[in-house]
C-alpha positions in Angstrom: 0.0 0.0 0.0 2.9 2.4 1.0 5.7 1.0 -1.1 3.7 2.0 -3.9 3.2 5.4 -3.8 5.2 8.4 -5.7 8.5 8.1 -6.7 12.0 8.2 -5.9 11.4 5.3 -3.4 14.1 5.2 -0.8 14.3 2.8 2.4 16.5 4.0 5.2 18.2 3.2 8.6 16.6 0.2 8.4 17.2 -2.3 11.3 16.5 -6.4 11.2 16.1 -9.4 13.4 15.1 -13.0 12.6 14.3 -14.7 16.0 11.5 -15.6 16.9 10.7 -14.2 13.7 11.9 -12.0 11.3 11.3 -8.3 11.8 11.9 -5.2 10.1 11.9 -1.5 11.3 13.1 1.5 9.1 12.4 5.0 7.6 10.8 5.2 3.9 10.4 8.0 2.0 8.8 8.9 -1.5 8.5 11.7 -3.6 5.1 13.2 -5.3 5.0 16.0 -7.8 1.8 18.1 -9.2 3.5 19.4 -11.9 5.1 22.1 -10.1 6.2 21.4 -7.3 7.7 18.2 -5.7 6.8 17.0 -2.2 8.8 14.2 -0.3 6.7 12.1 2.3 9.1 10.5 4.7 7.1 7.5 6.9 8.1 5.0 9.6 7.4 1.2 9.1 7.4 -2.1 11.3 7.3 -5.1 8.5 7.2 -8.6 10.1 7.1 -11.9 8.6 3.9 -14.4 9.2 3.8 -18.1 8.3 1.1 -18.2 6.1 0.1 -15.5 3.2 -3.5 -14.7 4.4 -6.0 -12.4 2.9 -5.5 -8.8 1.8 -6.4 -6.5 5.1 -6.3 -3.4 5.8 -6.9 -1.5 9.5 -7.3 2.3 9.3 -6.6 3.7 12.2 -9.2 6.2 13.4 -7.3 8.7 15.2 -4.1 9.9 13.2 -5.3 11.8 10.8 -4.1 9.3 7.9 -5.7 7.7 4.8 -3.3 5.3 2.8 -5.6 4.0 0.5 -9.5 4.1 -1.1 -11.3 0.8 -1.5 -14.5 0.1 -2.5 -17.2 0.1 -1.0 -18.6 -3.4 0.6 -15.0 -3.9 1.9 -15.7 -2.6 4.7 -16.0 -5.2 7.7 -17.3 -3.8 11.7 -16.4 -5.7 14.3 -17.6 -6.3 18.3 -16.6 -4.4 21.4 -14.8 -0.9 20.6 -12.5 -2.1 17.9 -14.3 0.6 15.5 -13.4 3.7 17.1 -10.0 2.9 16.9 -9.5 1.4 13.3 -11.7 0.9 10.0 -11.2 -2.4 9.1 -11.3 -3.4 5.1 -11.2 -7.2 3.8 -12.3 -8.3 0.7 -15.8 -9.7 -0.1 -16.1 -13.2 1.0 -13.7 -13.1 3.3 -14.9 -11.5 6.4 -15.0 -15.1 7.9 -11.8 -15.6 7.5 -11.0 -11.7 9.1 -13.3 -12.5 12.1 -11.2 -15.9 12.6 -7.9 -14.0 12.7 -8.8 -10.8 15.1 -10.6 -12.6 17.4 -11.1 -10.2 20.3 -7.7 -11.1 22.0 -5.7 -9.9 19.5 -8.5 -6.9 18.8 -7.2 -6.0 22.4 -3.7 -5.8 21.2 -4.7 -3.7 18.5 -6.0 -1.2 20.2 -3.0 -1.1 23.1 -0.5 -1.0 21.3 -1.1 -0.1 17.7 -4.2 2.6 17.5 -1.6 5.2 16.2 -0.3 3.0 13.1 -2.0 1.8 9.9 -1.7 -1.5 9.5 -1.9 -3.8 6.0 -1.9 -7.9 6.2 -0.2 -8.4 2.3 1.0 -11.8 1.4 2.5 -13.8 4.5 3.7 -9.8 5.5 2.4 -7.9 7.8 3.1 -3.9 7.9 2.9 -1.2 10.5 3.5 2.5 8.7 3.4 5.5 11.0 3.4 9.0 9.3 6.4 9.5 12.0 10.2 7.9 11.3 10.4 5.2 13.5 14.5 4.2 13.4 15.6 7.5 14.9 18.1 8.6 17.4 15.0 9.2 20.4 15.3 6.3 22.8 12.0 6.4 24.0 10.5 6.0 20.3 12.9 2.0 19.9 11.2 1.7 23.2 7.7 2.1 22.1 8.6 0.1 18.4 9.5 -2.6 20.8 6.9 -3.2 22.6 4.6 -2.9 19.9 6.2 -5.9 17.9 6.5 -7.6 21.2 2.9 -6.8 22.0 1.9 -8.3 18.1 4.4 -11.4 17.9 3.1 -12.8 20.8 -0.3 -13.7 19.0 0.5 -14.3 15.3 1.1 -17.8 15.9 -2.4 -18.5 16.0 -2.7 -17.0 12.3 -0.3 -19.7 11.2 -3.5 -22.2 11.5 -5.2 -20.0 9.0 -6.4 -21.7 5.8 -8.1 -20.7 3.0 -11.5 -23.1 2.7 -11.5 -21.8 -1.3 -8.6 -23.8 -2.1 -10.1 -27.3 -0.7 -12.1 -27.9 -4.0 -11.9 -32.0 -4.2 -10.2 -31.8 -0.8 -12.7 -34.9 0.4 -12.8 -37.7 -2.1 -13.8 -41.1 -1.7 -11.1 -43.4 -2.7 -11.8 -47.0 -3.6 -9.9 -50.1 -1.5 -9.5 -52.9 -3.8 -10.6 -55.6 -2.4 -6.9 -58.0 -3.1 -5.6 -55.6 -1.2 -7.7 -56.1 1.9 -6.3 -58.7 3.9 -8.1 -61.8 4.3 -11.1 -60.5 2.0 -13.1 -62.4 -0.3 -14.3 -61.3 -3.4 -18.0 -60.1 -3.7 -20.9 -62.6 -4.9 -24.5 -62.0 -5.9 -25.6 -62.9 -2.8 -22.9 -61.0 -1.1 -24.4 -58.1 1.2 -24.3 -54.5 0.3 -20.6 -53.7 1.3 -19.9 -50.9 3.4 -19.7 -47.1 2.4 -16.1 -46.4 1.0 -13.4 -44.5 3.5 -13.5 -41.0 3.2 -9.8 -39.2 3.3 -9.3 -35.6 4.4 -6.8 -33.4 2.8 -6.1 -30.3 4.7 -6.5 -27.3 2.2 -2.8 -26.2 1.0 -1.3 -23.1 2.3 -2.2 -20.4 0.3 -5.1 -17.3 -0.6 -7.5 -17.7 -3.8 -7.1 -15.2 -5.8 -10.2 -13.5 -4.8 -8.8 -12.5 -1.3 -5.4 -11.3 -2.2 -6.0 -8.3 -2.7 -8.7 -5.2 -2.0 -10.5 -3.9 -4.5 -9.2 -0.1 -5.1 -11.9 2.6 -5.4 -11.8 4.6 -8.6 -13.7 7.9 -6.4 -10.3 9.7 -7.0 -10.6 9.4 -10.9 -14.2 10.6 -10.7 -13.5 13.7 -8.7 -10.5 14.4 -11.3 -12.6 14.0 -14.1 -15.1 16.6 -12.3 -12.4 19.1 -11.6 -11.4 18.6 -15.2 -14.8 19.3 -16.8 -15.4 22.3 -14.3 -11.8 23.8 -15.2 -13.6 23.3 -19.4 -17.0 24.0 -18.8 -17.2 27.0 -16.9 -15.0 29.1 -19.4 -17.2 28.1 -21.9 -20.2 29.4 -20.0 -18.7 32.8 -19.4 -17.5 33.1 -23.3 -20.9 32.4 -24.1 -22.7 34.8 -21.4 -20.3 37.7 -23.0 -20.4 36.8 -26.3 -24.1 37.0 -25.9 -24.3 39.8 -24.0 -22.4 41.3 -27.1 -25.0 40.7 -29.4 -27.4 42.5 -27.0 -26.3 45.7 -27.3 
């Protein structure tokens, strides 16, 4: 969602561990331009691996002022308790099962204490934090609080690893036939044999994975519209005024 954006991408005093899992925290900055003038966004992230890929979601939070992305609308999942005065959650459609069965309202709870002031995107088997504030920095106090958010997370993302996606499953229960030489001690079937019984059933677990439904939102084109409206005022209003003059002209 971030990593995206703009140009001249650039990722900066960027700092990595691997145990217990692999984690990420750096500085990213982009560059956006109107025509005129240039503008460089600079952003702080937290990336951390997960051990599945799981659907594409996004949490907005409610309270820092930022909006990464526009999706459209039926997206748009609410859940119990308080959880939606803190963050907007966004999964595609289909999936909110699948979103309910990963922020159950343990994790919700972790959410909200630790993470309210980041947005948060689940990508692939990646999860990202970005805060509109560089995170690697020389303040103590802000490596304290990056900490303990990933400490606060990691604890409960082992549970996500159990995750599967039902979609993928197609044929997954099959009844396979057991020839009857292979049975030991059977006896081949007669007419007057009795009705054997119903064939074994084998389970295979769905494979590791997200159908391609759920990988990613769905963007909303609202941004194109207003554009286009912008663009026709900027056209139409000129010719309004030329044509009020020009026929105020012929008036006189």
């Amino acid at each position: 969602m971030l990593f995206g954006v703009g140009g001249d991408r650039t990722g900066y005093d960027i700092l990595r561990g691997r145990e217990p899992r692999f984690v990420e925290i750096g500085n990213y900055s982009y560059t956006t331009s109107d025509g005129k003038n240039t503008h460089t966004s600079r952003w702080g992230y937290i990336a951390i691996r997960l051990d599945v890929p799981l659907p594409h979601i996004v949490l907005d939070a409610v309270g820092n002022g930022v909006k990464l992305g526009l999706w459209e609308r039926g997206q748009r999942l609410s859940l119990e308790g308080d959880f939606d005065r803190y963050f907007h959650l966004s999964c595609p459609q289909g999936y909110e099962r699948d979103a309910l069965y990963l922020f159950t309202p343990d994790v919700m709870a972790r959410f909200i204490d630790n993470a309210s002031a980041l947005e948060v995107e689940i990508v692939d088997d990646w999860m990202f934090l970005y805060s509109p504030d560089e995170l690697s920095t020389l303040d103590p106090a802000r490596w304290a609080w990056a900490f303990a958010v990933v400490s606060a997370l990691l604890d409960k993302l082992e549970q996500w690893g159990r995750w599967r996606d039902d979609r993928l499953q197609e044929g997954a229960f099959a009844p396979r036939p057991v020839p009857v030489a292979a049975t030991p001690g059977a006896v081949a079937p007669t007419a007057a044999a009795p009705t054997p019984a119903p064939l074994p059933m084998t389970f295979t677990p769905a494979p590791v994975g997200v159908a391609p439904p759920g990988q990613r939102l769905k963007r909303s084109n609202a941004w194109l519209i207003a554009l286009l409206v912008v663009a026709g005022s900027l056209v139409v209003i000129p010719l309004v005024v030329f044509a009020a003059g020009f026929l105020f002209f012929l008036a006189q």
